[in-house]
SEVEX-473563 format. One record per residue (C-alpha): residue number from 1; x, y, z. Coordinates in steps of 0.001 Angstrom, whole numbers, plus 500000, padded with zeros to 6 digits. Example, Ala and Ser with C-alpha at 12.3 -4.5 7.8 and 13.67 -1.06 7.14 Angstrom:
<site 1 <512300 495500 507800>>;
<site 2 <513670 498940 507140>>;
REM end
This chain:
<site 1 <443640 281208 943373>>;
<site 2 <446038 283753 944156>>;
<site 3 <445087 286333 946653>>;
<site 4 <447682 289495 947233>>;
<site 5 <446736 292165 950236>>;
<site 6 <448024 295216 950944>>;
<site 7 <448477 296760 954101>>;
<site 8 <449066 300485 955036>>;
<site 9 <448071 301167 957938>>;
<site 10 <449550 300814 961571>>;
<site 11 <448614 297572 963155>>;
<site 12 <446652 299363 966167>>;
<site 13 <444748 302541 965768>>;
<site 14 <442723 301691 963127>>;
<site 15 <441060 298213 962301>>;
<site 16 <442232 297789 958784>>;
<site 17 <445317 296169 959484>>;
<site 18 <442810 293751 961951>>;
<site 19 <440407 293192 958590>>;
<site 20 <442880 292435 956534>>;
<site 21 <444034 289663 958207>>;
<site 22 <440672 288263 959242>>;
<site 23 <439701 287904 955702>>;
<site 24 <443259 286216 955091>>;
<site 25 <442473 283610 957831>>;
<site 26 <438845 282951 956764>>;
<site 27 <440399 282517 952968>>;
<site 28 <442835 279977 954120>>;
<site 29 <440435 278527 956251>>;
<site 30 <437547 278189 953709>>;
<site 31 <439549 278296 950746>>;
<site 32 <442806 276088 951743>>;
<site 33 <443626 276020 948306>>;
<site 34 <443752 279427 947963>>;
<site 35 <447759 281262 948268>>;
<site 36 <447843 284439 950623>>;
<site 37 <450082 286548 949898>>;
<site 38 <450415 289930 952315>>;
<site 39 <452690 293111 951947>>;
<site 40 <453329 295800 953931>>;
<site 41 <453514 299225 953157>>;
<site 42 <453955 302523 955141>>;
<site 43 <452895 302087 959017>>;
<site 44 <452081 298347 958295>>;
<site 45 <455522 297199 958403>>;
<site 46 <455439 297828 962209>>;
<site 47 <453169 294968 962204>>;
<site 48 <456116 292507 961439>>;
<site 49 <458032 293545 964622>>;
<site 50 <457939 290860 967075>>;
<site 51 <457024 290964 970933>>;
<site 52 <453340 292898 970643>>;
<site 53 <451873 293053 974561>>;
<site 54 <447691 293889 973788>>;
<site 55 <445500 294373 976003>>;
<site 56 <443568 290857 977843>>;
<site 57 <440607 290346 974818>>;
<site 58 <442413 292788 972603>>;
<site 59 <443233 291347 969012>>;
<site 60 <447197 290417 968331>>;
<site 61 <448461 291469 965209>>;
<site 62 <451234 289127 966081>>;
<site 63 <449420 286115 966994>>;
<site 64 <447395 286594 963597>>;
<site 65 <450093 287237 961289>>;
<site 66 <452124 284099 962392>>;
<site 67 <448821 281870 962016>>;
<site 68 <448419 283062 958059>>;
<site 69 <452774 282490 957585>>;
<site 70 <451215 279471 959297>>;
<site 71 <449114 278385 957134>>;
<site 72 <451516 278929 954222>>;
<site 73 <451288 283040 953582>>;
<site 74 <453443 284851 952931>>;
<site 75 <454715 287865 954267>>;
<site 76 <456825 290621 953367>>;
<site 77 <457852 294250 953951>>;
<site 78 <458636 297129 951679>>;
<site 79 <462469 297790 952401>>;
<site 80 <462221 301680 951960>>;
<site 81 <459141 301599 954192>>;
<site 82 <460858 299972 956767>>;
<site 83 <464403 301617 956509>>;
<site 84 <461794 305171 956871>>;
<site 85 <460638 303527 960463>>;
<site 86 <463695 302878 961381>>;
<site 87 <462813 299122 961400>>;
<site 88 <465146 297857 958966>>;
<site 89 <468028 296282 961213>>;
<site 90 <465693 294909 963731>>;
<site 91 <464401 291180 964249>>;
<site 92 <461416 290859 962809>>;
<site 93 <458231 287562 962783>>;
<site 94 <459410 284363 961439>>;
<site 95 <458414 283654 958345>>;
<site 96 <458420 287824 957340>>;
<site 97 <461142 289545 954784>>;
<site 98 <461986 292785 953641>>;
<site 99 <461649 293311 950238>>;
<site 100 <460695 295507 947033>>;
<site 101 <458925 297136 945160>>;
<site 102 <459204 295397 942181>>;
<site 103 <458664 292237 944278>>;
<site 104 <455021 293515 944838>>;
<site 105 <455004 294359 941199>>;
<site 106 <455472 290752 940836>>;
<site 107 <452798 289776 943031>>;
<site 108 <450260 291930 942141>>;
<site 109 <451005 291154 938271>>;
<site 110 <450818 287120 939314>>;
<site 111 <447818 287264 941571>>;
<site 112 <444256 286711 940715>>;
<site 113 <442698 289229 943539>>;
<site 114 <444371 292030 944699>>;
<site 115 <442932 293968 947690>>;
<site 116 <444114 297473 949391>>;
<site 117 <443421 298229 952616>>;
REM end
């Protein structure tokens, strides 16, 4: 199975971003068979920049989103999102890309579950 999720809001603030990849790890950890796929929209894409300092016991949006590329997920960014941050010429996680809209086209048109958060 073929799950896509997308992401649109910041990576602290709210506890979407947090959700979202909770139920990616549980899927992959449940459901090994099962192909993540994750892109990020709007605010999200600041959740691909590297170096996040949390709080001691505070989730890492960092730490998670390298153990679902991992685990064989895959990550990417929406270009015009990013270039709109100002985020677009910076390093960003391993494993993470900037891409296109019609590359989520093509993954939500290919995937088997598609969920928004």
């Amino acid at each position: 199975m073929k799950v896509l999720l997308i992401l649109n809001n910041a990576p602290y603030g709210s506890e979407k971003t947090y959700n979202a990849l909770r139920l990616a790890m549980a899927l992959q950890k449940e459901q090994p068979q099962t192909e993540i796929y994750i892109f990020l929209l709007a605010d999200s894409v600041t959740a691909a920049l590297p170096v996040q300092v949390t709080p001691q016991g505070y989730y890492n949006i960092e730490r998670m989103l390298k153990a679902v590329i991992g685990k064989g997920g895959q990550v990417k960014t929406c270009g015009a999102c990013s270039e709109a941050r100002g985020i677009q010429n910076l390093s960003l996680l391993e494993g993470v890309e900037i891409s296109t809209m019609s590359q989520l086209a093509q993954w939500t048109a290919g995937s088997d579950k598609v969920l928004v958060f």
